[in-house]
C-alpha positions, 0 to 999 in steps of 0.5 A: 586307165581302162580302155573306152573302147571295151567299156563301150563295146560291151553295152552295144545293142543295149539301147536298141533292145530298149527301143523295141521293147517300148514300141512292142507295149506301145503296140499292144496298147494301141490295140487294146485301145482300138479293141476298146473302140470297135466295143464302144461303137458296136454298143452304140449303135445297138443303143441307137437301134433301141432308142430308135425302135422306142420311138417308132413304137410311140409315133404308131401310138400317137398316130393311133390317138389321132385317129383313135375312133378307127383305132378301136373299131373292130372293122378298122382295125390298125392290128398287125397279125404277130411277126409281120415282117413284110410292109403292110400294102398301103389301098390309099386308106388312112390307116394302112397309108399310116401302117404303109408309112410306119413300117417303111420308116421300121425297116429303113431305121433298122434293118430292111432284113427279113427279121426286122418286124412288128406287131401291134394288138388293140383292144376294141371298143366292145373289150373291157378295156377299149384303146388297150394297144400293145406295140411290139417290134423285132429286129436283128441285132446280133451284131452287137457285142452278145447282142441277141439274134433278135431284140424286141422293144415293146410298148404298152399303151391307151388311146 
């Protein structure tokens, strides 16, 4: 009758080797899965940012719409000169309060960086096609996994 002690003594560290190599897949799945993670919430939040800038450029529209006679009169323009990065100075009018409130409202949703801007373009009442406005809006979102250094949402709109 062989001896346990030898058929047992040959198999030590059998069990161990076993135990590591499980926990080492274990980890590199673990990081796989929180490699997975870290893409999904920087894809969310440029999701975010974009749906968000979609819908500021539509709020400016329709606050154009309610004060669509200003809107498109040449001296009462709601224009922004292309790339406005800084907040328009509100001079307790309507229309640059609502340019003031709009641009504050930009920045704090997407960035207050010196890249997070906008322009807006309104064809005038004496235009051949009167309350044509276009709405563009710029911010950084390089963060973003291959997100560009700057996005932009435009909207095209009547009043």
């Amino acid at each position: 009758m062989p001896d346990r002690r030898m058929v047992t003594g040959k198999q030590q560290g059998v069990a161990l080797i076993e135990v590591m190599v499980a926990v080492l897949l274990l980890s590199v799945g673990l990081l796989g899965y929180s490699a997975l993670q870290v893409r999904a919430v920087k894809a969310t939040q440029s999701s975010l940012q974009r749906t968000t800038a979609s819908i500021l450029a539509g709020n400016i529209l329709e606050v154009m719409r309610a004060n669509k006679a200003w809107a498109i009169d040449p001296s009462h323009p709601y224009n922004l000169a292309a790339g406005t990065c800084d907040v328009p100075v509100t001079d307790n009018t309507l229309i640059k309060d609502d340019l003031n409130r709009w641009f504050n409202t930009l920045k704090t949703a997407l960035g207050q960086s010196r890249t997070t801007c906008a322009d807006i373009t309104c064809a005038d009442a004496n235009s051949a096609a009167p309350g044509m406005c276009t709405i563009n809006i710029y911010w950084d979102d390089s963060r973003a996994m291959g997100g560009l250094t700057q996005q932009t949402i435009q909207l095209v709109g009547r009043l």
